[in-house]
MIDOSE-1310 file (N, C-alpha, C; in nm, 2 decimals, decimal comma, always signed):
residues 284
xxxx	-0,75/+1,76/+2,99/-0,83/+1,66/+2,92/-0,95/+1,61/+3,00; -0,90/+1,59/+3,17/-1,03/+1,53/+3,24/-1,16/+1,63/+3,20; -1,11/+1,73/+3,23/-1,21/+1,86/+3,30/-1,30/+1,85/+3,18; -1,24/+1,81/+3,06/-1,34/+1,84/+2,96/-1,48/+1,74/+2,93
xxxx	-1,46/+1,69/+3,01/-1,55/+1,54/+3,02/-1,61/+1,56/+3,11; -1,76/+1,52/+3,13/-1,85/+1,42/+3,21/-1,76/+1,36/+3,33; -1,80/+1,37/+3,46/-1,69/+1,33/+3,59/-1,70/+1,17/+3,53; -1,86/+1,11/+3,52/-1,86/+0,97/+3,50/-1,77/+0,91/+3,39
xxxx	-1,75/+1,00/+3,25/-1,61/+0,95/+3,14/-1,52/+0,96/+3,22; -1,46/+1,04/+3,27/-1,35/+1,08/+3,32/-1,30/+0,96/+3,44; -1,37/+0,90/+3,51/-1,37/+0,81/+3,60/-1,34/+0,65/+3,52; -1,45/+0,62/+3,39/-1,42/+0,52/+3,32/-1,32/+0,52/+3,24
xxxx	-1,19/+0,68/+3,17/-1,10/+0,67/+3,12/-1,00/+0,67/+3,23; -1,01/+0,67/+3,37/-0,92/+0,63/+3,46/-0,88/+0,51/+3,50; -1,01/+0,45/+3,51/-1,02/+0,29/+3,49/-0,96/+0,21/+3,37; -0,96/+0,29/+3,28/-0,94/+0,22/+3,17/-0,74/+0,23/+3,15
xxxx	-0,71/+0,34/+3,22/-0,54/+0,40/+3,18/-0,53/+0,28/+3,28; -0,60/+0,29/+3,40/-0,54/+0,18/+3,51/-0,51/+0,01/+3,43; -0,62/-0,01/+3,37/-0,63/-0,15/+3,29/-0,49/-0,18/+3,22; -0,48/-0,05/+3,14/-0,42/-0,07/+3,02/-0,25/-0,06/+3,08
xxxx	-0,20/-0,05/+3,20/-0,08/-0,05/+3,28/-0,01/+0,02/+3,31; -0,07/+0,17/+3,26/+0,02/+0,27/+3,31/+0,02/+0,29/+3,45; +0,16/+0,40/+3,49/+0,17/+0,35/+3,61/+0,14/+0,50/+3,70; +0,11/+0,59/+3,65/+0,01/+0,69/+3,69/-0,07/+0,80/+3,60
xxxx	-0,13/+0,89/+3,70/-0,21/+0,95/+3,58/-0,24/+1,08/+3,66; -0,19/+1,19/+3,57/-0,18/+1,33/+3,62/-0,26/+1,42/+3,56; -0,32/+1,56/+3,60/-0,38/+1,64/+3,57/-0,34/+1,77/+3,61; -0,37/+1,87/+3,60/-0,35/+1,98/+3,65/-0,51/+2,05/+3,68
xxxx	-0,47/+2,19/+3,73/-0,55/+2,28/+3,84/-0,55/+2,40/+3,72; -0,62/+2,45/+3,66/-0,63/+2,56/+3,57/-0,81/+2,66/+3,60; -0,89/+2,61/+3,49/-0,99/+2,67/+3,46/-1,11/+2,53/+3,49; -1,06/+2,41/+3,55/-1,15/+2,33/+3,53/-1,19/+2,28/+3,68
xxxx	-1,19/+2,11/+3,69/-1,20/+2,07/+3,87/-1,07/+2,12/+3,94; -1,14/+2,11/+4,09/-1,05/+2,15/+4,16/-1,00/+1,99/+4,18; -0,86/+2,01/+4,24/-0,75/+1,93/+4,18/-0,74/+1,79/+4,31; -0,82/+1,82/+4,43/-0,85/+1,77/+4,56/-0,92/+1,66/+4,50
xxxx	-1,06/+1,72/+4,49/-1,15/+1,67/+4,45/-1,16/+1,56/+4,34; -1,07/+1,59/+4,26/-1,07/+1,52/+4,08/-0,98/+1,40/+4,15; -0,88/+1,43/+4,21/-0,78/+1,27/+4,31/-0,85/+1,17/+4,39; -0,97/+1,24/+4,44/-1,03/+1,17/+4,55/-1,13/+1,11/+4,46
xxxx	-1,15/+1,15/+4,35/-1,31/+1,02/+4,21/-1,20/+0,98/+4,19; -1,05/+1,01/+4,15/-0,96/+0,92/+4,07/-0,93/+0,78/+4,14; -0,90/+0,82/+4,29/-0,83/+0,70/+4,36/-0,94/+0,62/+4,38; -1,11/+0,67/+4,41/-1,20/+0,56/+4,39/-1,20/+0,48/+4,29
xxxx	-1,19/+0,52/+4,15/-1,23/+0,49/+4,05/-1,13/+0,37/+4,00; -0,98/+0,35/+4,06/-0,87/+0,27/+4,02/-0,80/+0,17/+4,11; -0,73/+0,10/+4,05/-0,67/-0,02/+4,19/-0,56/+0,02/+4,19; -0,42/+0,05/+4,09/-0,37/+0,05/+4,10/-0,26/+0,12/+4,04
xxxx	-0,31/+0,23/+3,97/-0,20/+0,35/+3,94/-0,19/+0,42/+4,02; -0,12/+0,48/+4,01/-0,05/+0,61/+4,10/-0,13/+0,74/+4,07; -0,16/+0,83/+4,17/-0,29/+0,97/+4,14/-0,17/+1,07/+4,14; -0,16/+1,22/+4,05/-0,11/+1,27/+4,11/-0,13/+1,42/+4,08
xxxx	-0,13/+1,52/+4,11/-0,22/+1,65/+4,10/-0,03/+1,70/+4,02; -0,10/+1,76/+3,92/+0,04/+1,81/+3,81/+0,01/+1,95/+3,75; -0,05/+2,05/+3,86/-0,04/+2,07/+3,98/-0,15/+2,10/+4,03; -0,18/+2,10/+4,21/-0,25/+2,19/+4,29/-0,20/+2,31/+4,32
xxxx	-0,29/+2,37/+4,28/-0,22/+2,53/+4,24/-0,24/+2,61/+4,43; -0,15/+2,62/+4,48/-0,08/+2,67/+4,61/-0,21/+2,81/+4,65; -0,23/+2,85/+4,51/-0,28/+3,00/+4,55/-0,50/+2,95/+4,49; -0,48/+2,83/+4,49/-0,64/+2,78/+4,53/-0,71/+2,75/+4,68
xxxx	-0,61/+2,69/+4,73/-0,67/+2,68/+4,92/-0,53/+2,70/+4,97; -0,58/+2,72/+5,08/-0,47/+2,76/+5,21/-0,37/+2,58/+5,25; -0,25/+2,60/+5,28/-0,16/+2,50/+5,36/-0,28/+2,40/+5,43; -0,34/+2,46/+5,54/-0,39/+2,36/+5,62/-0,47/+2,25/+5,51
xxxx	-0,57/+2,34/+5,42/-0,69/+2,26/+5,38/-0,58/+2,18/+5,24; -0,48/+2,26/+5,25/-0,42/+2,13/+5,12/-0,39/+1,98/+5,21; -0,35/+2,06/+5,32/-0,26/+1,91/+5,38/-0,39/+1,79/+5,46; -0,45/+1,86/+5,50/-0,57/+1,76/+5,60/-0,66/+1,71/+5,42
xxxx	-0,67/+1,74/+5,29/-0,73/+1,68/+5,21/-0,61/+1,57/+5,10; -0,48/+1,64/+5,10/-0,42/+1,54/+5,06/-0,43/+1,41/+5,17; -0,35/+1,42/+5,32/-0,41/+1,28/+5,35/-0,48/+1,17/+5,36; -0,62/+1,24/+5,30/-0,74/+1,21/+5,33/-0,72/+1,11/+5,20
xxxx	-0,68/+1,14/+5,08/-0,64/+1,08/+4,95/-0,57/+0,97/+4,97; -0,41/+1,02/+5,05/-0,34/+0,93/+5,08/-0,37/+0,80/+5,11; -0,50/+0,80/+5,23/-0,54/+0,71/+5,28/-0,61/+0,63/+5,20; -0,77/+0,68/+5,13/-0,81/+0,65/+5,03/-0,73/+0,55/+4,97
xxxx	-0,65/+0,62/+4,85/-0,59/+0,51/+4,81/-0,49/+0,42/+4,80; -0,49/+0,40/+4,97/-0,38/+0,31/+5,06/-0,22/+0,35/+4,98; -0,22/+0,49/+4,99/-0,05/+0,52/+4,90/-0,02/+0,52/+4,78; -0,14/+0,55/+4,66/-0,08/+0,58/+4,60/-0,11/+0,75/+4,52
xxxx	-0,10/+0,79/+4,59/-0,10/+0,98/+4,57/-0,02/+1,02/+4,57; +0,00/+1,12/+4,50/+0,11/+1,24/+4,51/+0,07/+1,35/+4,48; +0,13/+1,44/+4,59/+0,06/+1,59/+4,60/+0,20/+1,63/+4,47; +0,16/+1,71/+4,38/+0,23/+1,80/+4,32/+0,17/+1,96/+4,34
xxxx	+0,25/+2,04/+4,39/+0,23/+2,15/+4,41/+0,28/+2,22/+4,35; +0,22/+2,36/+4,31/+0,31/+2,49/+4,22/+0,27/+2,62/+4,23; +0,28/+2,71/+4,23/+0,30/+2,83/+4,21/+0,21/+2,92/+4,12; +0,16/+2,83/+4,03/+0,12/+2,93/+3,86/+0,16/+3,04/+3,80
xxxx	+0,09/+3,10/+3,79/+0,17/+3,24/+3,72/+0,10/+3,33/+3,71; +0,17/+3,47/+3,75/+0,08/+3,58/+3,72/-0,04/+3,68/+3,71; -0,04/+3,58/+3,54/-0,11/+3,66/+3,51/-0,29/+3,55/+3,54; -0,28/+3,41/+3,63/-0,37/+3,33/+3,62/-0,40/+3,36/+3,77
xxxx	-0,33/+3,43/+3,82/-0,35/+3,44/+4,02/-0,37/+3,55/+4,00; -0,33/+3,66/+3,92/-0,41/+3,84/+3,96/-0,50/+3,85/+3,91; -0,49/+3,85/+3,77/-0,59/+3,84/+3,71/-0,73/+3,76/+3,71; -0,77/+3,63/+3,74/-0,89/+3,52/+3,76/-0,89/+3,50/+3,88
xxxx	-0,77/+3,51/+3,97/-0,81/+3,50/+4,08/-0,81/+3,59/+4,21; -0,77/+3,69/+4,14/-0,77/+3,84/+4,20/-0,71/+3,83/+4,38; -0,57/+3,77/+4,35/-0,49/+3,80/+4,43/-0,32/+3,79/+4,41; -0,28/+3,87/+4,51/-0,13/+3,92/+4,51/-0,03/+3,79/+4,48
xxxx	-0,01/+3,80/+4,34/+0,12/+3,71/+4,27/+0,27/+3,74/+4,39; +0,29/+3,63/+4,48/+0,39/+3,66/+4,57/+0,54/+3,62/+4,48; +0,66/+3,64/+4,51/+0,82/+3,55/+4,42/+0,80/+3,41/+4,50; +0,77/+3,36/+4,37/+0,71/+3,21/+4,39/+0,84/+3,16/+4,48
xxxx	+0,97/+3,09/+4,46/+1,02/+3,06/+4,59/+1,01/+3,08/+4,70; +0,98/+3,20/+4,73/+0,94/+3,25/+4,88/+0,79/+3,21/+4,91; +0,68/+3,22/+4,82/+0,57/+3,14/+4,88/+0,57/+3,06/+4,92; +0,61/+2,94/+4,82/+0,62/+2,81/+4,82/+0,68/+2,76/+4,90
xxxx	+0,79/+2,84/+4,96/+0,87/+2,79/+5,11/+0,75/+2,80/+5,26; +0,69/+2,90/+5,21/+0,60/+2,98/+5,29/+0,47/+2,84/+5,31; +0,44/+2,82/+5,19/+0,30/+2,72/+5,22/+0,31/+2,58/+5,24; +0,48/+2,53/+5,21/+0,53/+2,42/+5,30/+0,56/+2,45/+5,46
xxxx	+0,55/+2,54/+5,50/+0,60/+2,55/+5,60/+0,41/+2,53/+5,69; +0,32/+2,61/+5,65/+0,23/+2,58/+5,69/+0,14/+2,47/+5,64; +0,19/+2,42/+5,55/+0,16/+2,24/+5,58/+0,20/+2,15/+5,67; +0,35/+2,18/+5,69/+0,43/+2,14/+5,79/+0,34/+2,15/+5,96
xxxx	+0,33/+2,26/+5,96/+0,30/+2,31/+6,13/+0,10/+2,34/+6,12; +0,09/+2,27/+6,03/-0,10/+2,26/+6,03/-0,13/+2,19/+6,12; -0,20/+2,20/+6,19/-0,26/+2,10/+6,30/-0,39/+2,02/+6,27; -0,35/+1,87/+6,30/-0,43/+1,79/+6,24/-0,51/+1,66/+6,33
xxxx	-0,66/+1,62/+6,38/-0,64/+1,56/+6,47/-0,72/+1,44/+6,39; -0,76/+1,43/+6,29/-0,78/+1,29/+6,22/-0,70/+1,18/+6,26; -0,75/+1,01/+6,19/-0,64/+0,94/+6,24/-0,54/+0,94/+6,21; -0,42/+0,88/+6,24/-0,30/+0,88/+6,22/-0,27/+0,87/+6,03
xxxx	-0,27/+0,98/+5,97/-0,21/+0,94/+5,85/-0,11/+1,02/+5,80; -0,05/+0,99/+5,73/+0,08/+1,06/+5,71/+0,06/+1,16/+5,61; +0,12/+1,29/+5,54/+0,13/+1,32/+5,44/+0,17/+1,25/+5,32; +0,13/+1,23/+5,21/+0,16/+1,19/+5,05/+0,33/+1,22/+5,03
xxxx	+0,38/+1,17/+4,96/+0,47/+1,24/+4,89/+0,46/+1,40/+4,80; +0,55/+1,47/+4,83/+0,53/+1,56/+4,77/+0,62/+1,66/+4,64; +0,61/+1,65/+4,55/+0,72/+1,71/+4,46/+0,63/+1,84/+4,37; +0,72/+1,96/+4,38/+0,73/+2,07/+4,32/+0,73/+2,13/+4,16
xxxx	+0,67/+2,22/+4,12/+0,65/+2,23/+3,96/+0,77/+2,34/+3,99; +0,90/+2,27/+3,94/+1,01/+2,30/+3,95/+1,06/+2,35/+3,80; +1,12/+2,48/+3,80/+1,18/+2,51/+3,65/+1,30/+2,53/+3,65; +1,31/+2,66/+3,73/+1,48/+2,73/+3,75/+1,52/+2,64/+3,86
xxxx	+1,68/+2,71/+3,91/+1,75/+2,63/+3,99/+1,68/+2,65/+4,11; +1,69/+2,76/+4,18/+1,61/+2,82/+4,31/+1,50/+2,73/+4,31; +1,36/+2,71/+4,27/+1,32/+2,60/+4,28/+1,33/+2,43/+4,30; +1,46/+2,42/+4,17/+1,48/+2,30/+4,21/+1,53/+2,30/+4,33
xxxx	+1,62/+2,34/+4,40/+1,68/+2,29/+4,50/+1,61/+2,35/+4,64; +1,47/+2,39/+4,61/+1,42/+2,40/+4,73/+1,31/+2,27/+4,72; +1,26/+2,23/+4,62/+1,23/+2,06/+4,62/+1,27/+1,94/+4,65; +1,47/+2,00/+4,63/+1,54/+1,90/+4,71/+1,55/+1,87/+4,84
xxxx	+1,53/+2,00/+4,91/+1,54/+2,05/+5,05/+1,43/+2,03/+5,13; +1,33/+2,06/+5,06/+1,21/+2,01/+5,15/+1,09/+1,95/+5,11; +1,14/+1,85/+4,98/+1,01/+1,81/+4,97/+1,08/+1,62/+4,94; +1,00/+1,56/+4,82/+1,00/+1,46/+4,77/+1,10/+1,45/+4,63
xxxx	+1,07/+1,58/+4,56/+1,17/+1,60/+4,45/+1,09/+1,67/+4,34; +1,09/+1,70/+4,20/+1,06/+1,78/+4,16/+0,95/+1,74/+4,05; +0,90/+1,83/+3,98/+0,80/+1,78/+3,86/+0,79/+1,88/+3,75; +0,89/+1,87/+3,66/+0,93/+2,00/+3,56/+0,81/+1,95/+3,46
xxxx	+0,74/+2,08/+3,36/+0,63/+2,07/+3,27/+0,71/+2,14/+3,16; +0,70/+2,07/+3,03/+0,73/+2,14/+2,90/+0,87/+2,18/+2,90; +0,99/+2,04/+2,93/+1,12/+2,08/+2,92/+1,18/+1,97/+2,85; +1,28/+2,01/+2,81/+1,35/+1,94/+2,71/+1,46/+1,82/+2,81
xxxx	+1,52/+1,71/+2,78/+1,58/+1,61/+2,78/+1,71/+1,70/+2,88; +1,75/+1,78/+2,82/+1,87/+1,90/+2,88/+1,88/+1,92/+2,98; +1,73/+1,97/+3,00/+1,66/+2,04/+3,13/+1,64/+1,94/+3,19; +1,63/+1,81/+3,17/+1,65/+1,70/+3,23/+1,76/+1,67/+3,34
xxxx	+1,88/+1,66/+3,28/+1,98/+1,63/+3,30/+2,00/+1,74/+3,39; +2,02/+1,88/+3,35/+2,02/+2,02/+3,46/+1,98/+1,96/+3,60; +1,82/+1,93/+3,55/+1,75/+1,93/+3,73/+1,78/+1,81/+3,80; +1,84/+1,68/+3,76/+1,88/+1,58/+3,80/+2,02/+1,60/+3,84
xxxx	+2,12/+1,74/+3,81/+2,26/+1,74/+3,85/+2,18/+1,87/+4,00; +2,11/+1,92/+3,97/+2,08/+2,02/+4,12/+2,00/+1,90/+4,21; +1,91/+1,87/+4,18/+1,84/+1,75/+4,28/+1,91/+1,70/+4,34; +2,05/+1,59/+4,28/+2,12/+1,45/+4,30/+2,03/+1,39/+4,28
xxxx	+2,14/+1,25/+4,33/+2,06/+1,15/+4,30/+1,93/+1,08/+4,35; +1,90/+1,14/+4,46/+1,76/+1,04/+4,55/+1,65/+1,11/+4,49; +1,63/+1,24/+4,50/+1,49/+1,35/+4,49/+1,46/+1,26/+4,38; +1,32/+1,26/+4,39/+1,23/+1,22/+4,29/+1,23/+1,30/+4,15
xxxx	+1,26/+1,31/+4,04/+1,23/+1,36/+3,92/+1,11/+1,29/+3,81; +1,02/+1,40/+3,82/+0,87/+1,32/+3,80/+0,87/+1,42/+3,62; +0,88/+1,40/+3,49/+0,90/+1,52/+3,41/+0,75/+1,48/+3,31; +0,75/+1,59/+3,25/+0,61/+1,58/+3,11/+0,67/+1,56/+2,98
xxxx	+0,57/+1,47/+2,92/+0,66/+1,52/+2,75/+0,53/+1,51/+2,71; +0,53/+1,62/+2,61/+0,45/+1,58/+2,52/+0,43/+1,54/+2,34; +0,33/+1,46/+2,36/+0,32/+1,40/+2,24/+0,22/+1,39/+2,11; +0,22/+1,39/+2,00/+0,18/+1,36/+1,91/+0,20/+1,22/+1,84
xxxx	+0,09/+1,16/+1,82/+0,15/+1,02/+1,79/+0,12/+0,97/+1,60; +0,13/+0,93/+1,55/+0,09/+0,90/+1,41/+0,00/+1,01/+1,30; +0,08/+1,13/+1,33/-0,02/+1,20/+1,26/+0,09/+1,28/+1,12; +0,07/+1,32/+0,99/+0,13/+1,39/+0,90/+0,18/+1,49/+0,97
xxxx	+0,27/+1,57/+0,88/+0,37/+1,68/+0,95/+0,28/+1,80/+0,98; +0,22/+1,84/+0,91/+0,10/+1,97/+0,91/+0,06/+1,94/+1,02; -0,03/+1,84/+1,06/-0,12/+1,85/+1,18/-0,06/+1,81/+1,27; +0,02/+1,74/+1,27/+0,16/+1,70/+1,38/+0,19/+1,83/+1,51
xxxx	+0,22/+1,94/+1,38/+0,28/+2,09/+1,43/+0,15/+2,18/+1,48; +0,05/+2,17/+1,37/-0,09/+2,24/+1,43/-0,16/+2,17/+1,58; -0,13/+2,06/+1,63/-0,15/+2,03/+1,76/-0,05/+2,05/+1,84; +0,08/+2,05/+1,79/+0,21/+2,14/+1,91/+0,18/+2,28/+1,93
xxxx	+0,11/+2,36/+1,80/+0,13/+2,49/+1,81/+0,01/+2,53/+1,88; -0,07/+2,47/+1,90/-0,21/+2,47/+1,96/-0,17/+2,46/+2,09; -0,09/+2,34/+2,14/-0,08/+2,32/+2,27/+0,00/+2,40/+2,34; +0,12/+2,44/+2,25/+0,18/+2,57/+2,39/+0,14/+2,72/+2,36
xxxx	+0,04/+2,76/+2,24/-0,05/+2,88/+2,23/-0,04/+2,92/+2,42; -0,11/+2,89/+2,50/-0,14/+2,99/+2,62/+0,03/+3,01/+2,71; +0,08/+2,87/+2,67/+0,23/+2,85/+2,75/+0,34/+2,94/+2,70; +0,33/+3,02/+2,60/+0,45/+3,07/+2,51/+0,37/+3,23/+2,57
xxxx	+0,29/+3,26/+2,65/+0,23/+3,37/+2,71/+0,29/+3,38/+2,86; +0,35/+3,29/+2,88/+0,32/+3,32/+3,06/+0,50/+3,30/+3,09; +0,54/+3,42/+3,15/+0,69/+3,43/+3,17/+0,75/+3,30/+3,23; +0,71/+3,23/+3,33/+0,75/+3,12/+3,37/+0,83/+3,05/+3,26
xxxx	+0,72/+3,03/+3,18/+0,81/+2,90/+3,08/+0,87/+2,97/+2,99; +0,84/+3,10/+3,00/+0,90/+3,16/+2,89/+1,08/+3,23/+2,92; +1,10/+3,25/+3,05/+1,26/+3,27/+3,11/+1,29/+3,09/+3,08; +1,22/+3,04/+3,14/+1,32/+2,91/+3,14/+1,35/+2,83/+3,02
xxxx	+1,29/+2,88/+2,88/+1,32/+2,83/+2,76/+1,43/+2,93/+2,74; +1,40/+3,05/+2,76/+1,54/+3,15/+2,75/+1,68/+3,10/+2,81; +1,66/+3,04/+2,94/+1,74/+2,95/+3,01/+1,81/+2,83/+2,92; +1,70/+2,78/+2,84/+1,76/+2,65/+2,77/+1,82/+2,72/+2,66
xxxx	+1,83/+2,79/+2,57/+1,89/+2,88/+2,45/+1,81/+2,88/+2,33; +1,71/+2,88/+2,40/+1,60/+2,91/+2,29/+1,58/+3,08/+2,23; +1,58/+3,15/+2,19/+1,59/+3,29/+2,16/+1,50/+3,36/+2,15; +1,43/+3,51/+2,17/+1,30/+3,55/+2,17/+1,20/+3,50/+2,03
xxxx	+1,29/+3,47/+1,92/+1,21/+3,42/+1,83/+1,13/+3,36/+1,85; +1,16/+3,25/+1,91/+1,14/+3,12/+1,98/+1,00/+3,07/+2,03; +0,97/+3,21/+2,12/+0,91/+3,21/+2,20/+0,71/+3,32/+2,16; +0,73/+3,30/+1,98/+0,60/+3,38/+1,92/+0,50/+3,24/+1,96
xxxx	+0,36/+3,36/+1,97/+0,31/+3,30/+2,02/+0,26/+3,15/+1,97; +0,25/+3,04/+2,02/+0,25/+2,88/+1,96/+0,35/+2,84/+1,96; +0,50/+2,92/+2,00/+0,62/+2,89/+1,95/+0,66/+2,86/+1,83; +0,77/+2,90/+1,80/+0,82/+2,85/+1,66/+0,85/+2,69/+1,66
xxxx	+0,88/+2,69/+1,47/+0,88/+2,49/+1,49/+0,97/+2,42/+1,56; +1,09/+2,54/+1,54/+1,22/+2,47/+1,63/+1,17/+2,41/+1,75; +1,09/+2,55/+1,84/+1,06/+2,51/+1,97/+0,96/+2,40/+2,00; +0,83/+2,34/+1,88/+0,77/+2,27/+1,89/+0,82/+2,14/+1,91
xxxx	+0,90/+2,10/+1,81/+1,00/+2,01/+1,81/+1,09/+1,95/+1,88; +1,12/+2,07/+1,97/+1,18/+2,06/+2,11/+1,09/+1,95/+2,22; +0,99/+2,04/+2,22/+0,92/+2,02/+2,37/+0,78/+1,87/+2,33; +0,79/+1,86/+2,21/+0,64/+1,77/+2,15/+0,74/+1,65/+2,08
xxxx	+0,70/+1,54/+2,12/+0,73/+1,42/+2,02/+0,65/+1,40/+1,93; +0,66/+1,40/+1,84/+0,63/+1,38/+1,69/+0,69/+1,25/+1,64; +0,61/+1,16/+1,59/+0,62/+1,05/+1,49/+0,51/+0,89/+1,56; +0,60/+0,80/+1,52/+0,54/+0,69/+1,57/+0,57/+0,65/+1,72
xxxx	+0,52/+0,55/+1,76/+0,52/+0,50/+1,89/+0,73/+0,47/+1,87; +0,79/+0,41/+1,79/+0,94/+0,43/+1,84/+0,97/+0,57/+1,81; +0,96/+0,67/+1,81/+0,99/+0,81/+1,84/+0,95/+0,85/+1,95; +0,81/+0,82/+2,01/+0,79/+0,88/+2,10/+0,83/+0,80/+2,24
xxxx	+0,87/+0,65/+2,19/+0,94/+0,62/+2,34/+1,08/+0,66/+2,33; +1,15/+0,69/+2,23/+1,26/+0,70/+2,23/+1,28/+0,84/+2,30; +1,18/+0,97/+2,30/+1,25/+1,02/+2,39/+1,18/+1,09/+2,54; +1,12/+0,95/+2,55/+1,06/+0,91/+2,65/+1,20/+0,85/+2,78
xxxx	+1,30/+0,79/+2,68/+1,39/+0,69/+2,75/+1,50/+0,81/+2,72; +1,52/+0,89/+2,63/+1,58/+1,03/+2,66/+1,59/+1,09/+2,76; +1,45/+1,13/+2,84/+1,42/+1,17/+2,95/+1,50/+1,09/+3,08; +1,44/+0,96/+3,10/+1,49/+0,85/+3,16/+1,65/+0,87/+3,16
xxxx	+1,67/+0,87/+3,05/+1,87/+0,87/+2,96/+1,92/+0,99/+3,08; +1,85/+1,05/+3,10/+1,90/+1,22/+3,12/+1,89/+1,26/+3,27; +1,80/+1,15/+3,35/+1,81/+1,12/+3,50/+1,65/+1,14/+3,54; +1,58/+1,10/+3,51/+1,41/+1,13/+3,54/+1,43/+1,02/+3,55
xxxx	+1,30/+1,00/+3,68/+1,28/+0,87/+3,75/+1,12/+0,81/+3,70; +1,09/+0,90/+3,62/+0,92/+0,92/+3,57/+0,92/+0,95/+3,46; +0,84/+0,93/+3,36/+0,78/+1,06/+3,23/+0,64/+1,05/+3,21; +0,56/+1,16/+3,29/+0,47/+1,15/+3,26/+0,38/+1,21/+3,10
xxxx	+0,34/+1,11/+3,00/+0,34/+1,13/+2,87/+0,16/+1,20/+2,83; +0,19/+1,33/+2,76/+0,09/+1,38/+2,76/+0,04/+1,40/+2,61; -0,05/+1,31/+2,57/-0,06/+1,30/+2,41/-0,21/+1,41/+2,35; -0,12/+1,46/+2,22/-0,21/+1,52/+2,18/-0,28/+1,50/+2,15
xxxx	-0,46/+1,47/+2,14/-0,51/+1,42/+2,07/-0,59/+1,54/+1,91; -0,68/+1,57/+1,85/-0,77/+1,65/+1,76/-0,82/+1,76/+1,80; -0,85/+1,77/+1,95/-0,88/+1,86/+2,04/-0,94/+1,80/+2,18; -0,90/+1,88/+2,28/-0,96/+1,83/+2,46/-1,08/+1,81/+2,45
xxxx	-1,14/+1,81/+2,38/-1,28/+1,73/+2,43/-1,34/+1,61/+2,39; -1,21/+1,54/+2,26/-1,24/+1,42/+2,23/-1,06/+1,33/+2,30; -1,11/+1,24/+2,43/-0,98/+1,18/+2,46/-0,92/+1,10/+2,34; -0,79/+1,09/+2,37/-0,69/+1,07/+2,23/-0,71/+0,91/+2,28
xxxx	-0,81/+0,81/+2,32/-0,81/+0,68/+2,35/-0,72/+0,56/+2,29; -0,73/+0,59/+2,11/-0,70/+0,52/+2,05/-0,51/+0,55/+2,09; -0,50/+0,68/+2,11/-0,32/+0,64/+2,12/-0,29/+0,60/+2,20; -0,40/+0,66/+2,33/-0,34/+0,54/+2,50/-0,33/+0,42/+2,46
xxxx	-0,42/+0,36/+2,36/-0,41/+0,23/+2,38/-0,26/+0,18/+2,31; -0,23/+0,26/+2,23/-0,16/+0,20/+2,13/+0,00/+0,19/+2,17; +0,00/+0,32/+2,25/+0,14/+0,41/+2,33/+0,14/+0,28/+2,44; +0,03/+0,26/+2,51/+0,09/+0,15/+2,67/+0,11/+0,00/+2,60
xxxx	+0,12/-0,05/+2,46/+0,15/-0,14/+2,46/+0,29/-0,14/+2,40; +0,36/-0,02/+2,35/+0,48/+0,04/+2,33/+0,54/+0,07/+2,47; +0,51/+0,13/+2,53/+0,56/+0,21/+2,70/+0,58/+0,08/+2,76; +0,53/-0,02/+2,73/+0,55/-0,16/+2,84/+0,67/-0,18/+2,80
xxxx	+0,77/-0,15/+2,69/+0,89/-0,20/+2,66/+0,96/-0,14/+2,70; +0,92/+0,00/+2,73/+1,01/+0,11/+2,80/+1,10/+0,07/+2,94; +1,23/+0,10/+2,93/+1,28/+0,05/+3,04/+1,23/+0,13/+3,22; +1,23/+0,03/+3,33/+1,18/+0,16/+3,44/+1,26/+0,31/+3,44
């Protein structure tokens, strides 16, 4: 949604999520800004949400330059960053970025490790917190192990509960839901079916809905309505916090809420507004 905007909108709708009380505000690393960069105008731009890259995609810059630029945020915005890191997929690292798709656990072990042992002679700042675009188990429990905790995208309440019994109880569980808010049932589903169109393509999410018992049907392209159903809240502001607190219900320490709007290039403003004066009832 940022990327589709003007840096200067994008800076005053950050300002404005900050106003209105949410308590962070995430993006991802695809075809748009690079994901460094877009945290470091965010944390200028806000007092007091939380920044957090949902994801920086591992196979954009190397360990060192992740770790010496996350700090650099860290500090910025006296703590409130979070590095989310991931893996992507496939067919978005061989293809666009014309390099060798490695078995994401074993990278990811690999580019913490050279975050870890990067050498750094800036002033004293610490690394951010850091949590993982976590799906299967192997992942989760290498987010347990060496990171902050996890950050599942486009999973169900279930999947909730799964990655909160592999985690335990401390790891951070940071999850996505997405949403549609006040709209008829037709266009309700034509903006779910729009929104996981490229996601119901890329094996990642497409084993781990197999994982949840979703069936090849399931998984045509937009997904079927079952699946839409699943992964999109649909109705009014009490539907969509209700499984918002689902999430919560199920062991997520976070829900970061991703609303549909008509299309990415006009922000869904009117439902931020309408969702954070609903979400303020939401329990932590």
């Amino acid at each position: 949604m940022l990327d589709a905007l003007p840096a200067s909108q994008a800076l005053e709708l950050g300002s404005e999520l900050d106003d209105l009380g949410y308590g962070s505000l995430w993006f991802g690393e695809a075809y748009g800004g690079e994901s460094l960069t877009t945290a470091t105008m965010l944390a200028g731009a806000t007092r007091t949400i939380v920044i957090g890259t949902g994801i920086a995609n591992i196979y954009a810059r190397g360990p060192m330059a992740t770790a010496a630029g996350a700090r650099t945020i860290h500090a910025l915005s006296a703590g409130r960053f979070v590095l989310g890191l991931g893996v992507s997929h496939r067919p978005l690292v061989e293809r666009d970025r014309k390099m060798a798709y490695a078995p994401p656990v074993a990278a990811m072990s690999d580019f913490l490790d050279g975050m870890e042992q990067a050498p750094y002679l800036g002033a004293n700042v610490e690394l951010p917190p850091i949590v993982l675009a976590a799906l299967g188990p192997r992942m989760l429990m290498l987010s347990r192990d060496r990171t902050a905790g996890a950050h599942p995208y486009l999973v169900t309440p279930d999947h909730t509960q799964l990655a909160r019994e592999i985690l335990g109880k401390d790891p951070l569980l940071v999850v996505e839901q997405a949403a549609v808010l006040n709209q008829e049932s037709r266009e309700a589903l034509r903006r779910a079916h729009e929104h996981l169109d490229i996601y119901t393509g890329l094996p990642n999410y497409r084993n781990n809905w197999l994982r949840e018992g979703f069936s090849d049907d399931d998984l045509v392209r937009g997904g079927s309505d079952k699946l839409a159903h699943a992964l999109v809240a649909i109705g009014d502001e009490g539907a969509i916090t209700k499984k918002v607190n689902d999430h919560l219900d199920a062991g997520a320490d976070h829900v970061c809420l991703q609303v549909l709007g008509a299309n990415l290039a006009e922000p869904p403003l009117a439902e931020w507004r309408s969702l954070a004066r609903a979400l303020a009832e939401v329990k932590p």
